[in-house]
N, C-alpha and C positions, 0 to 999 in steps of 0.2 A: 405476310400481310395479315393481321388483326384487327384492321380497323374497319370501321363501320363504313358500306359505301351502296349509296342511294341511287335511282337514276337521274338525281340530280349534281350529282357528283362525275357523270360518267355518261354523255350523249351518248355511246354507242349503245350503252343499257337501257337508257331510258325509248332507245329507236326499238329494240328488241321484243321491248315490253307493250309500246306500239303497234306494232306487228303479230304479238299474240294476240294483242283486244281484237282487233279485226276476223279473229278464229272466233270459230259458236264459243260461248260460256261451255264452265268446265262438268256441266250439268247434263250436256247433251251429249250421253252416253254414244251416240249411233258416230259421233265424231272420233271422242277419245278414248272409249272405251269402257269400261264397269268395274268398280271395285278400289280394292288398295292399291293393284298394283299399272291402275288405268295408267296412260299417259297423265289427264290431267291430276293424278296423284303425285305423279312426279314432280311435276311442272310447280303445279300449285303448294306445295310445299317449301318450295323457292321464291317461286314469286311471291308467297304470307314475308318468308322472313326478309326480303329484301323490302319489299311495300309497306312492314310494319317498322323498318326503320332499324334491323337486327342482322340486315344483311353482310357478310362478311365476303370476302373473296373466294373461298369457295361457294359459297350458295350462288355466286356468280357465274364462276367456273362450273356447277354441275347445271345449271339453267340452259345456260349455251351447250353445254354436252348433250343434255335432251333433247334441244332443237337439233342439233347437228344427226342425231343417231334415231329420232321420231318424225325430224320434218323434213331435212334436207335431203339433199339426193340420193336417191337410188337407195333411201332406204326400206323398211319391210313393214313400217307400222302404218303409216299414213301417208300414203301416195300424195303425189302432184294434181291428181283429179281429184281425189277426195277436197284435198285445198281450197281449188277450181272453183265447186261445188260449193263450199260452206262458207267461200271468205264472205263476212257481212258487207251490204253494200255495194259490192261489184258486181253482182247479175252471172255469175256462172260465163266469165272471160278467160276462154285459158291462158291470153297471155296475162291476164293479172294473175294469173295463179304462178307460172313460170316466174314472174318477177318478184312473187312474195317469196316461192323459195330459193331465188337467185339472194335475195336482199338478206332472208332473213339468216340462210349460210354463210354467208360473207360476214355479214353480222356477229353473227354468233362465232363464227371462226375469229376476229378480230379481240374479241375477248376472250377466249379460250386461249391464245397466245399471251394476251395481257397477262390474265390472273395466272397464268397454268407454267407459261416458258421458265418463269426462273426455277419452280420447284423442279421440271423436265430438266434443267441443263443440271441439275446438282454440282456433284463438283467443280463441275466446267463452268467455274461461276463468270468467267470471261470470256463476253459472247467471241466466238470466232477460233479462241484459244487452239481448238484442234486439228487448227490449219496454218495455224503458225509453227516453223521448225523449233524444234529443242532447242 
């Protein structure tokens, strides 16, 4: 896949992308971190070339990976209270925090199958194929 794809091309991106605005700005160090190799370096590096309209399926594909391995569960960077804490506009709820990273996992899991499955199955270009007899 080469072509150019917007969050307007793709509800589940554009939900994604909603779900980070409601995180602090990528500025606020004590959230994502300091530097080149911060989270929001990550992130925001993705979200330039998808939001300037350059975005490709991968820059989709490693968007959703960030979230998946920075925000979702039980991962090491950015806890579910840290979330809690910083989501703008909820007041420090933990169930809103629980359901940001409930939504934005599933989210982002939902496109990382999108963009990511066919280059994973390679040969196997026919889904199922390896459970059909010779």
């Amino acid at each position: 896949m080469s072509e150019v794809i917007t969050p307007a091309d793709d509800p589940d991106l554009a939900h994604l992308i909603d779900l980070i605005d409601i995180l602090p700005p990528p500025r606020v160090a004590k959230f994502w971190g300091e530097g080149d190799n911060s989270i929001a370096s990550k992130l925001g590096y993705r979200l330039n070339e998808i939001l300037s309209g350059r975005g490709r399926a991968d820059d989709v594909d490693y968007l959703a990976v960030y979230v998946l391995k920075c925000l979702g569960h039980g991962n090491g960077h950015i806890s579910q209270e840290q979330i809690t804490e910083h989501l703008i506009g909820v007041g420090d709820l933990p169930a809103a925090g629980h359901a940001w990273v409930e939504d934005a996992t599933r989210t982002a899991w939902t496109l990382v199958t999108r963009y990511s499955l066919p280059r994973w199955r390679g040969i196997r270009s026919t889904p199922g194929r390896a459970w059909i007899g010779d």
